[in-house]
N, C-alpha and C positions, 0 to 999 in steps of 0.2 A: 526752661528755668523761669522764665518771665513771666508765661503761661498760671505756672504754680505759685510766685510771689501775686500773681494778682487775684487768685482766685482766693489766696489767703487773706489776701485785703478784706475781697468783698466777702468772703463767706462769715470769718473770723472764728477760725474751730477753737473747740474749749476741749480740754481735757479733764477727765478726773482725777481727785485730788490721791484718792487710792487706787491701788490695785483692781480690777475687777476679781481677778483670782491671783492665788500665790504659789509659786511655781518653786519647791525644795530643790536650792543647788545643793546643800549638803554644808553651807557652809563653814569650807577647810580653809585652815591659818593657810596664808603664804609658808611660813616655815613646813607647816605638813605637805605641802606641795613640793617646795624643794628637796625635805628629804624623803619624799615617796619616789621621785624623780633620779635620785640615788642611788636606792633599790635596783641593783643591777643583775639580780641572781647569784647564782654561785660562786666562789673566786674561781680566778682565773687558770687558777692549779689544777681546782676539778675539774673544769669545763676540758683543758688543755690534754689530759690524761685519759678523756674517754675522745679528744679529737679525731675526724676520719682525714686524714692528708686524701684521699681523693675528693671525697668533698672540699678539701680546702685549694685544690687544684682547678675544681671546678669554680671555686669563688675568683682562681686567682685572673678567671677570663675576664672579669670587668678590671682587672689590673692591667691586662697584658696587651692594652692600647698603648699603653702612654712606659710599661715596662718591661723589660727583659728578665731572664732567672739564668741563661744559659752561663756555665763560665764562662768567665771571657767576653762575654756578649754583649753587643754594643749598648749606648743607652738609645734612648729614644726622646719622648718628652720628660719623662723623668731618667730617673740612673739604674743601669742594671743593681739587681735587686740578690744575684745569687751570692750566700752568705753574708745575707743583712745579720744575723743574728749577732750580738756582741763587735758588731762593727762600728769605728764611732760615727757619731754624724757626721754627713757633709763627707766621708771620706774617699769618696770614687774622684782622683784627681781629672780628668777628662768632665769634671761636668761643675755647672753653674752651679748651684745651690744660692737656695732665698739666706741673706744674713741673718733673719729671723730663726734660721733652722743652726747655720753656723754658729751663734749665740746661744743658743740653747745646749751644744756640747753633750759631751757625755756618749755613752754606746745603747746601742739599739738593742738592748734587754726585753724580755716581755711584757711586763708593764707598760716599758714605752712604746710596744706596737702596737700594745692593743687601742692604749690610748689614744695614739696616733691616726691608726684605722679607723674609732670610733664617730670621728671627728676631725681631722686635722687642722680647719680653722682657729679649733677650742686648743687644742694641745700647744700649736706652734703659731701663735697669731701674726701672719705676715709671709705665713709661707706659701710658696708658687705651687702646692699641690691643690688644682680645686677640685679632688674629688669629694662628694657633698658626706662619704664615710658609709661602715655598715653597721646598721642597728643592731643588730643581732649579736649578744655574746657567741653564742656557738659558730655563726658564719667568722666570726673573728679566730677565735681557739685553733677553729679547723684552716683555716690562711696562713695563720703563724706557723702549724703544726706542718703545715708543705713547707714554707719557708723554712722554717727546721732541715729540713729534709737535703736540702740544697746547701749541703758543704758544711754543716754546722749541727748535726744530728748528735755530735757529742757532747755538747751545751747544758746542761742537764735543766733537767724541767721543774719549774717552783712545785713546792709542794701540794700536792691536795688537801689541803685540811677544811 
């Protein structure tokens, strides 16, 4: 660094006042940013109705460090997970839960899984889950769609419209 302050001394570089060339970002409002960022694809009814539960079995491997699905079956870092579907939050009495998530109430519907999946920092801010979420609507659909599967396959599914 001292190196480079002193050769700034003695050289004294000049810059030009323009561009030499101008490079099109395109530019988009902030606001078209955010809602292109929205843009999430199909809802969550269609995505849900064409889901594969093996594939969402196959997502649930990056779950099944930190969770269980089995009944009955212990928790681990987080809470067993079998028949999350319309369960409320926080409700496995054997386990911790973040107050952020206790606060937030209500039962674990689709909307709030997927949400939750997507992101969990963004949905619940304060809660002890740090997985970083998965991007993907369809790896989502197909996670819930096993979830489904596990005690709660009666639940009926939002609509596809």
């Amino acid at each position: 660094m001292v190196i480079n302050e002193i050769a700034t001394l003695a050289i004294h570089p000049t810059y030009p006042e323009e561009t030499a060339y101008a490079i099109d970002t395109g530019d988009v409002a902030s606001s078209e940013v955010a809602s292109n960022d929205e843009v999430a694809g199909p809802p969550l009814g269609v995505l849900l109705a064409s889901a594969d539960v093996a594939k969402g079995e196959k997502v649930f491997k990056k779950c099944g460090s930190c969770h269980t699905v089995e009944e009955g079956g212990a928790n681990k870092i987080g809470p067993n997970l079998h028949g999350i579907l319309n369960r409320d939050k926080g409700a496995v009495g054997d386990f911790s839960y973040s107050s952020a998530l206790v606060e937030k109430g209500g039962a674990w519907g689709y909307e709030d899984l997927d949400l939750f999946l997507k992101k969990p920092t963004t949905y619940i801010k304060g809660t002890k889950m740090s997985f970083a979420g998965l991007k993907k609507p369809q790896d989502r659909a197909d996670l819930i769609a096993y979830l489904r599967t596990l005690g709660k396959s009666d639940v009926p599914l939002p609509p596809a419209e």
